[in-house]
C-alpha positions as CSV (number, residue, x, y, z in Angstrom):
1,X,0.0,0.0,0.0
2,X,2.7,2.6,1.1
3,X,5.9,1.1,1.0
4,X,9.4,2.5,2.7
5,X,12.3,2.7,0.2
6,X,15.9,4.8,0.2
7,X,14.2,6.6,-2.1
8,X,11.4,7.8,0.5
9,X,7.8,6.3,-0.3
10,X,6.1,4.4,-2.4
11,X,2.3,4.2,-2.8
12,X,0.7,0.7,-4.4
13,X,-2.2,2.5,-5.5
14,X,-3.8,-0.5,-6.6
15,X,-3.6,-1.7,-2.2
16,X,-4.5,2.0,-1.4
17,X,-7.6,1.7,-3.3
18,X,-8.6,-1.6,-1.5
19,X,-8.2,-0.2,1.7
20,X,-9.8,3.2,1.1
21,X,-12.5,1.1,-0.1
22,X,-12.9,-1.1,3.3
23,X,-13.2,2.4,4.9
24,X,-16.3,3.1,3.3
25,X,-15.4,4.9,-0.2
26,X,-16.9,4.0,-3.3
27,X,-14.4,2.6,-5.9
28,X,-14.3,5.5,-8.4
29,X,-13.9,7.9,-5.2
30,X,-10.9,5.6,-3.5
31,X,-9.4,5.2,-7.0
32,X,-9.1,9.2,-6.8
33,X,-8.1,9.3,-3.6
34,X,-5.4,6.8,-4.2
35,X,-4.2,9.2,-7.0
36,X,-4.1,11.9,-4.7
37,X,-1.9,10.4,-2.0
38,X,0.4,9.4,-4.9
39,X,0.4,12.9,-5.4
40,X,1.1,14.2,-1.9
41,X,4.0,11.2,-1.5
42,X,6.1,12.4,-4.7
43,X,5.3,16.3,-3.1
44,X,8.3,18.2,-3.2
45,X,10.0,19.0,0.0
46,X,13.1,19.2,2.4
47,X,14.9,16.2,1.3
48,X,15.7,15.0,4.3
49,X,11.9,14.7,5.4
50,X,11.6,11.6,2.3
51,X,14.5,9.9,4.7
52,X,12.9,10.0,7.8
53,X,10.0,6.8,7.7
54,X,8.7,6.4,11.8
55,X,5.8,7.7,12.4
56,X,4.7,8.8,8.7
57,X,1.0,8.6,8.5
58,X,-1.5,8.9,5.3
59,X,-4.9,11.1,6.5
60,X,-7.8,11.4,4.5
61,X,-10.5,14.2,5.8
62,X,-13.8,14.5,4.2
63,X,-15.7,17.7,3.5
64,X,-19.3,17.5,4.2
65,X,-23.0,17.9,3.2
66,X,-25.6,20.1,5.3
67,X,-29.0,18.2,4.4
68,X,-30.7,20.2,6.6
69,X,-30.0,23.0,9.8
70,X,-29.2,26.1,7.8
71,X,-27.0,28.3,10.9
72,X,-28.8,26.0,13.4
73,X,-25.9,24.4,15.1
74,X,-24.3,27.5,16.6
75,X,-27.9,28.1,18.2
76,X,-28.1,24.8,19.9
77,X,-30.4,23.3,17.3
78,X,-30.1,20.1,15.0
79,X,-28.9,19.2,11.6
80,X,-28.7,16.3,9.4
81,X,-25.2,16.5,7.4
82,X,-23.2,13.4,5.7
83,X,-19.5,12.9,4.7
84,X,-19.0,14.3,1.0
85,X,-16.7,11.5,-0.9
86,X,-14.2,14.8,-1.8
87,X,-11.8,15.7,1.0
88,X,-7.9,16.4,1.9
89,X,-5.6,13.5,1.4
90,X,-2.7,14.4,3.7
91,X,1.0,12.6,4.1
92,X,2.7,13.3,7.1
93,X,6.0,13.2,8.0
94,X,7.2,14.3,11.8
95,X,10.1,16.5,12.3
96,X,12.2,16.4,15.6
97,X,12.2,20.0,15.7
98,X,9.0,22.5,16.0
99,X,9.1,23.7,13.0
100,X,5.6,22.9,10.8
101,X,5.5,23.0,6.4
102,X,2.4,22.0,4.9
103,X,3.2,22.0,0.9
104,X,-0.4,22.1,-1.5
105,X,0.7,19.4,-3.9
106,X,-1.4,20.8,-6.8
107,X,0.4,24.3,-7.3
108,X,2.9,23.9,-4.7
109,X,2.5,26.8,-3.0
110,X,3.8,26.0,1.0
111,X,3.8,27.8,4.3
112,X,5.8,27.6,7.0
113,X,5.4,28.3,11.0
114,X,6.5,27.1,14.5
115,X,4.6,25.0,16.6
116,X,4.4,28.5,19.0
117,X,2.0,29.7,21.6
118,X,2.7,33.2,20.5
119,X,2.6,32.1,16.8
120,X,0.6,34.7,14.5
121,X,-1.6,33.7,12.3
122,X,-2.2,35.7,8.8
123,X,-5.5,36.6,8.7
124,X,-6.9,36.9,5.1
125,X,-5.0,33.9,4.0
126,X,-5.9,30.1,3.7
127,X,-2.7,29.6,6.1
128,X,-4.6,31.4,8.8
129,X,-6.6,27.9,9.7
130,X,-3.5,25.8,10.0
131,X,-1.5,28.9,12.0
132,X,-4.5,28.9,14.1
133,X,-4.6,25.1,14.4
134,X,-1.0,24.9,15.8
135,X,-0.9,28.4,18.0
136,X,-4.0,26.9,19.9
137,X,-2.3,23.0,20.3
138,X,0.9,24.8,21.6
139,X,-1.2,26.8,23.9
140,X,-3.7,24.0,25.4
141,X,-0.9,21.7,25.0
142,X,2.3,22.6,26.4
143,X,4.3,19.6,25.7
144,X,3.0,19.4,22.1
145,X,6.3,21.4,20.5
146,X,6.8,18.6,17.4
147,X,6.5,19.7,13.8
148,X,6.0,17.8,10.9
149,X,6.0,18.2,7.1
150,X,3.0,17.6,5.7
151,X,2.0,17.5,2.2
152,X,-2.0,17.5,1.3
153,X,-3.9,17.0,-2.2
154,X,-7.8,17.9,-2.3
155,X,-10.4,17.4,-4.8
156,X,-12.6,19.5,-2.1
157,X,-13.6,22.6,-3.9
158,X,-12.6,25.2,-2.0
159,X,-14.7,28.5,-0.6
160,X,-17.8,26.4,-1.8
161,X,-19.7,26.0,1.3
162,X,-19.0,22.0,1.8
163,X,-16.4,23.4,4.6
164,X,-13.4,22.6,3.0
165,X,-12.2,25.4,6.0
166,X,-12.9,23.3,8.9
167,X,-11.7,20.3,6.8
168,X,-8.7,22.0,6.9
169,X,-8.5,22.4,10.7
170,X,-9.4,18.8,11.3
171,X,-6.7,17.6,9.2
172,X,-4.0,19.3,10.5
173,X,-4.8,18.8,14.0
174,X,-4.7,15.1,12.8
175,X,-1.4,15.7,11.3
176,X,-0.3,17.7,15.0
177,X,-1.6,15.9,17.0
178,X,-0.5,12.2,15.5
179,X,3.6,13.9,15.0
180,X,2.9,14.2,18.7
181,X,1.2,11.7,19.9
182,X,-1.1,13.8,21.5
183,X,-4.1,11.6,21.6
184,X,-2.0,8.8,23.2
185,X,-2.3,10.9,26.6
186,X,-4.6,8.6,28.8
187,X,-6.7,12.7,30.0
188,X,-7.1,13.0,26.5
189,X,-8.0,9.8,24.8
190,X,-10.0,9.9,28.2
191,X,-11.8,13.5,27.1
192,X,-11.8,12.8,23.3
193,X,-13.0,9.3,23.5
194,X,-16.2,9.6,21.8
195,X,-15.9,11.7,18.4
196,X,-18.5,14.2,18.9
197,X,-16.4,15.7,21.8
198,X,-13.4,15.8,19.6
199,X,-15.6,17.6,17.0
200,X,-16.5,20.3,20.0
201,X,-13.3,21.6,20.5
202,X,-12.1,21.3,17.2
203,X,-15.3,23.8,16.4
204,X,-13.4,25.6,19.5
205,X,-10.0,26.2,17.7
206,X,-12.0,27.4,14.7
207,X,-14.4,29.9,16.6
208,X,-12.1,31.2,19.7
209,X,-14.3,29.6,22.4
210,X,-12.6,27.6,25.3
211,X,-13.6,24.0,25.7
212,X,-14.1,22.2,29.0
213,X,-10.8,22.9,30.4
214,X,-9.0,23.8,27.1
215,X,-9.0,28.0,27.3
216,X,-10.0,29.7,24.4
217,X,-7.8,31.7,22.0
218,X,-8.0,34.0,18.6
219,X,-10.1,31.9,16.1
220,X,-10.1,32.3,12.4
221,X,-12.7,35.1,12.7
222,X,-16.0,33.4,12.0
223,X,-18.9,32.8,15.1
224,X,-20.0,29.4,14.6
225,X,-20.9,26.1,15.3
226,X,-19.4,22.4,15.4
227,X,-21.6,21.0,12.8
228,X,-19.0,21.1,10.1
229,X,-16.6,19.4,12.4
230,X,-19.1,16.5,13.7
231,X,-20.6,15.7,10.4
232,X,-16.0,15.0,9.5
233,X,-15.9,13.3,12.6
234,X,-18.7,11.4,13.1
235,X,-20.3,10.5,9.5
236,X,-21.2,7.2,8.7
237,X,-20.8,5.7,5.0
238,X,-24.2,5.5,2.9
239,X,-26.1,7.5,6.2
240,X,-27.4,10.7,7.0
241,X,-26.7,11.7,10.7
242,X,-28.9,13.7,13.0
243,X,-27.0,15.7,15.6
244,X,-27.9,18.6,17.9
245,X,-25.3,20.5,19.2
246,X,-23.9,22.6,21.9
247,X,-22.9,20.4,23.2
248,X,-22.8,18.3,20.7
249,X,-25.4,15.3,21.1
250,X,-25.8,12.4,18.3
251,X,-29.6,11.9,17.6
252,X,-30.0,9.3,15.0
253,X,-28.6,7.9,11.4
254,X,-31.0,7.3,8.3
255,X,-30.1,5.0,5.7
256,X,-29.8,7.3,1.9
257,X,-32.4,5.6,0.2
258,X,-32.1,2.6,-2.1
259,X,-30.8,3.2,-5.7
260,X,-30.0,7.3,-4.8
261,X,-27.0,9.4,-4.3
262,X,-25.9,13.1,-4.3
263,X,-25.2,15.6,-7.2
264,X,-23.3,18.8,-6.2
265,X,-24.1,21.6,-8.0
266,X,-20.9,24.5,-7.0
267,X,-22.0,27.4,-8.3
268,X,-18.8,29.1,-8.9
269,X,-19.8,32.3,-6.2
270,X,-17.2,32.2,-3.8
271,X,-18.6,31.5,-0.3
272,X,-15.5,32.2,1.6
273,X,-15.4,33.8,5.2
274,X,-13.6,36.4,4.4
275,X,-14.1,40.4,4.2
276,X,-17.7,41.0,3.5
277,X,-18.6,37.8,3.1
278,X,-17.4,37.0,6.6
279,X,-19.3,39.8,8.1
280,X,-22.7,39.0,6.2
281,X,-21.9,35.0,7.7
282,X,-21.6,36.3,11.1
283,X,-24.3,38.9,11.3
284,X,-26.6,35.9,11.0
285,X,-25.2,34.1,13.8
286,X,-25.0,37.5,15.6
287,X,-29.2,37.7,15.1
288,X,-29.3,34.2,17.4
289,X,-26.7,35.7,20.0
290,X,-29.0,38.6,20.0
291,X,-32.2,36.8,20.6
292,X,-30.1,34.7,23.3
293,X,-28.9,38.0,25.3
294,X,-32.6,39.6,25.0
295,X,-33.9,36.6,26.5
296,X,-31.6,36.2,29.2
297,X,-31.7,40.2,29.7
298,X,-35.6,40.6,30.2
299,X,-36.3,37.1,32.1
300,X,-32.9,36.7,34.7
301,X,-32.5,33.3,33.4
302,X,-29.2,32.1,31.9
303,X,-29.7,30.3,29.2
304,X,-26.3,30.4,27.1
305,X,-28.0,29.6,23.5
306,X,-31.5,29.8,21.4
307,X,-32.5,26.3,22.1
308,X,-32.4,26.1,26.0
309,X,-34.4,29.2,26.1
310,X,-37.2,28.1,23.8
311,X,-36.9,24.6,25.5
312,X,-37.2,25.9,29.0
313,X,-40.9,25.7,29.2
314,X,-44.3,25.4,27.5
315,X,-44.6,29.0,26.9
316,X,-41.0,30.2,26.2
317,X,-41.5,30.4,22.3
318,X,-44.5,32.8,22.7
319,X,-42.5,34.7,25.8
320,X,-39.6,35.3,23.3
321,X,-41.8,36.2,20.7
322,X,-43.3,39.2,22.8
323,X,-40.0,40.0,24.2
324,X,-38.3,40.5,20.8
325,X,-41.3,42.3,19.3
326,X,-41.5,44.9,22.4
327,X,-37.7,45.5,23.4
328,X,-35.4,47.2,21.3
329,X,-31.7,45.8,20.7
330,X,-28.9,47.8,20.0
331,X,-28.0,46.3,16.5
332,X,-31.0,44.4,14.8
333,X,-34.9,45.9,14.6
334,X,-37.5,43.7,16.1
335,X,-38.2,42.3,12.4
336,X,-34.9,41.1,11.5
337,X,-34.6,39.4,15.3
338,X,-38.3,37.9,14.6
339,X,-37.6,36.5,11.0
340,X,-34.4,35.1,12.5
341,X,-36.3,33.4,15.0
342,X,-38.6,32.3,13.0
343,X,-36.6,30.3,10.8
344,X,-34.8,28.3,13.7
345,X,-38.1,27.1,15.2
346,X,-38.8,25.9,12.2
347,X,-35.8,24.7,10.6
348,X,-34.5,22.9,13.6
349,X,-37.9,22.0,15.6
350,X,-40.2,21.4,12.6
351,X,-38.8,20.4,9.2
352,X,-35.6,18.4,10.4
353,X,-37.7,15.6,12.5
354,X,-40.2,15.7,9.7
355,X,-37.7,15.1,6.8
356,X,-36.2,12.7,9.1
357,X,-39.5,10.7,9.4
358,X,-40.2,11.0,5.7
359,X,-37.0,9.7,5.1
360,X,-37.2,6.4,7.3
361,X,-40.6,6.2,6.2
362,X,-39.6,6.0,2.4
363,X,-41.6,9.1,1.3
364,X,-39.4,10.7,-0.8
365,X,-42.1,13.2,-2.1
366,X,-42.4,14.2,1.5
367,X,-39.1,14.5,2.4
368,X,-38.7,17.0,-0.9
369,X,-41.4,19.4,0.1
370,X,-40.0,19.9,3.6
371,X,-36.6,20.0,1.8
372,X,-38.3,22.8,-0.6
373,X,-39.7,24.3,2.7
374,X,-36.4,24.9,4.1
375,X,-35.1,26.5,1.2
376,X,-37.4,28.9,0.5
377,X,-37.0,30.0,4.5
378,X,-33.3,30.5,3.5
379,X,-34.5,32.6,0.6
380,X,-37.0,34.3,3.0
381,X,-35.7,34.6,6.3
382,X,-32.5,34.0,6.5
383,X,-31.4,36.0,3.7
384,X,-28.6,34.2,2.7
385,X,-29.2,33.1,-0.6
386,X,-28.3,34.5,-4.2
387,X,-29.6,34.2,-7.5
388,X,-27.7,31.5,-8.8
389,X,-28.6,28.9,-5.7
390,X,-31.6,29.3,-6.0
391,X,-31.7,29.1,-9.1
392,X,-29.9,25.5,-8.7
393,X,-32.1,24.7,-6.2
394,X,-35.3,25.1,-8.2
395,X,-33.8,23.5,-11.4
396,X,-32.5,20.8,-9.9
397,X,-36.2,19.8,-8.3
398,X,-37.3,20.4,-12.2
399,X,-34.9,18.3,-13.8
400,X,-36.2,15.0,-11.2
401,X,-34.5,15.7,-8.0
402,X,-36.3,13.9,-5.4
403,X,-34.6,17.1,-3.1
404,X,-32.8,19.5,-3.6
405,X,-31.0,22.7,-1.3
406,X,-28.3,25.0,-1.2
407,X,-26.2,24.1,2.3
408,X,-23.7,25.8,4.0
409,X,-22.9,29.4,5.2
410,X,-24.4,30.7,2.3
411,X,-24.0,33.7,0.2
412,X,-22.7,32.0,-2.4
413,X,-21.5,28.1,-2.7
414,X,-23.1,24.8,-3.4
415,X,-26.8,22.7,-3.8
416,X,-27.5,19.7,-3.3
417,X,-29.7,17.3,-4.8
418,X,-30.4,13.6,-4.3
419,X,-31.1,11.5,-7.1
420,X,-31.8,8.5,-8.6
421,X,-28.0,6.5,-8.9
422,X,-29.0,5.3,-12.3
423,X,-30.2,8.2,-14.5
424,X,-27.4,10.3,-12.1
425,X,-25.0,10.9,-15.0
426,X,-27.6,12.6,-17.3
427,X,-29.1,14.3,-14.4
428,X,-25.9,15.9,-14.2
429,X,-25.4,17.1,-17.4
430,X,-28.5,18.2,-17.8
431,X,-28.7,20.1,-14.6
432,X,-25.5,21.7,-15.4
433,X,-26.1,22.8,-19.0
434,X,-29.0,24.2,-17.9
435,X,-27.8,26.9,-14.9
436,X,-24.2,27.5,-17.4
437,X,-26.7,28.5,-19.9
438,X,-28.4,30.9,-17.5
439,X,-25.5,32.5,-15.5
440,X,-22.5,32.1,-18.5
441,X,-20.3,33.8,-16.8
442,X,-20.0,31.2,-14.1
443,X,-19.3,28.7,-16.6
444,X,-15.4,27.8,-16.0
445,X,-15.8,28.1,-12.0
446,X,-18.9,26.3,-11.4
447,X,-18.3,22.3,-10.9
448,X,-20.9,19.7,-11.3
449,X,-20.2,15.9,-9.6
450,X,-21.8,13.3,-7.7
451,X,-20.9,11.8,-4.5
452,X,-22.1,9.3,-2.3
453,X,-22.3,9.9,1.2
454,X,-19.1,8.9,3.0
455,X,-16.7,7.7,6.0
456,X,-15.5,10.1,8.4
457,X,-11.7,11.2,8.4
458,X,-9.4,8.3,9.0
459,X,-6.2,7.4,9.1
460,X,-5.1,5.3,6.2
461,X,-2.1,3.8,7.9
């Protein structure tokens, strides 16, 4: 599979597929993911990394797909998300020093850094999330001084809302964290024992928040949730996961139905969390903290999210309602705060379990009019939509989707739609030809592929 030579390493890819197969990838996607670790392996880099053989470890990290919970996690609500067959193969080769490069094997481009408590990050740039990854393991982890080379491939579009950002922060805290053992520490296999919790304070290092005992440092700038990191964690191959969060707490899996899988339509509008896209990303979550800190303001109780206060008794939704119609907030007007709410009791208490049902239940007409529900909410109340995912959305349902939604932060980025497996290739064309032909001047960015839904990040060896 990945052999040891005085020439460095070898990759079978022919083994490699096997195995990535036994993890739960299909055999197109492991084939491509074996090309991709062949890739990373022949990476250039200091040449005295290819010499150095214990403790070399292949990583694959998946992105993800938001079914449903559109900015629900943060909030303490539920989603239903699945491992995208696209991700970050990684090949990692510890250093005995503290110094960390991380070479992207397409164009070559590489960074380096110090595993450094004081380490800062450059904000703006893709290196922030790794920087941020490595100041925050140097800081909760004292010990943890050990850098590594690491060289990655990805077929996981990037800025296009299947979180190929916090992909990135879970694969190099794999790549950390294995060139130093860290999870070998009987506290933390102790603390990180079940997934989920890893998945918290991995959403910690990308949001600034402290975890447990873990203080909290700089983040990479965005207010959200751990969804993105549970659904890498925790997904299951061929299932859709239900999860709420905060903390995070798994609910249930649902087969994908017979003969289906997913088409990704990435619509070629950058949805990266930066500049003004990262303020319109985290105005939303700021309308929940907002609702949250009115709540706790006019009632004394102290609720820390949106969830445990509509929770907290039979009459809390109504309570809130009138409290957020009556009381003025500094930032949002009464409207904006009740639209927001709104769309979380809805998204999160009403369509999820519903789609959920449908979905067990084998109503797949069902399950695509609450999935229609939910994205014209996003189009509605949450605001976060733009012409060209909806217009994916809707032609997707058109051209025989059983579903179909955009997913993610928003503002740009990807839909999804689930399909029949056997008419999935003209689907795809079809569905593509059609939105190039209506926005042309997306025509070279946007991508059109199919996935099924996947394992969670693994080690390969």
């Amino acid at each position: 599979m990945i052999h040891f030579t005085d020439r460095g390493l070898l990759i079978d890819q022919r083994e490699l597929t096997a195995r990535l197969m036994e993890k739960g990838l299909s055999w197109p996607a492991a084939e491509r993911k074996a090309a991709l670790f062949a890739q990373a392996v022949t990476t250039p880099l200091n040449p005295a990394a290819r010499q150095r053989h214990v403790g070399v470890a292949a990583i694959f990290v998946p992105g993800r797909i938001e079914v449903l919970g559109k900015h629900t996690d943060y909030a303490g609500g539920r989603s239903m998300v699945a491992a995208a067959e696209r991700g970050f193969c990684l090949i990692v080769w510890p250093r005995h020093d503290d110094r960390v490069t991380l070479t992207d094997a397409a164009c070559g481009e590489s960074v380096a850094f110090k595993m450094d408590a004081e380490l800062v990050p450059r904000s703006g740039h893709w290196s922030n999330y790794p920087m941020t990854v490595a100041r925050r393991i140097a800081r909760n982890f004292p010990r943890a001084r050990r850098g590594a080379d690491i060289a990655l491939a990805s077929d996981l579009p990037s800025a296009a809302g299947m979180s190929s950002s916090s992909a990135m922060i879970v694969a190099l805290f794999f790549a950390l964290a294995d060139a130093n053992q860290l999870l070998r520490y009987p506290s933390l296999r102790e603390l990180f024992a079940e997934p989920q919790n890893l998945a918290g304070y991995l959403a910690c290092i990308e949001n600034g928040q402290s975890f447990g005992s873990l203080e909290g440092d700089r983040g990479v700038g965005t207010f959200g949730g751990s969804e993105d990191h549970t659904a890498i964690l925790c997904a299951k191959p061929n299932q859709i996961s239900q999860f709420a969060y905060c903390p995070v707490e798994f609910e249930q899996t649902i087969p994908v139905p017979d003969g289906h899988t997913f088409a990704i339509g990435v619509s070629g509008v950058v949805a990266e969390k930066t500049g003004a896209a990262l303020e319109r990303y985290n105005r939303v979550s700021r309308l929940a903290s907002a609702i949250a800190e009115l709540w706790r303001r006019q009632t004394g109780l102290d609720h820390p999210h949106l969830a445990d206060a509509l929770g907290s008794y039979p009459y809390a939704p109504e309570q809130l309602k009138k409290i957020l119609g009556t009381v003025r907030h500094e930032e949002f007007a009464p409207a904006e705060l009740l639209g927001r709410l709104e769309h979380f009791m809805i998204e999160s208490g009403e369509i999820i379990p519903k789609a959920a049902r449908a979905l067990i239940e084998g109503n797949l007409a069902r399950f695509g009019r609450l999935v229609d529900r939910s994205q014209q909410n996003a189009e509605r109340l949450l605001g976060n939509q733009v012409p060209e995912t909806i217009y994916l959305a809707a032609a997707a349902r058109r051209n025989g989707a059983v579903a179909a939604s955009a997913f993610g932060a928003g503002f740009g980025g990807s839909v999804w739609a689930m399909v029949e497996a056997a008419a999935a290739d003209a689907f795809l064309t079809a569905w593509a030809d059609a939105y190039r032909r209506e926005f042309p001047q997306h025509a070279a960015s946007s991508t059109f592929f199919l996935t099924g839904a996947g394992p969670a990040a693994f080690r390969v060896c």
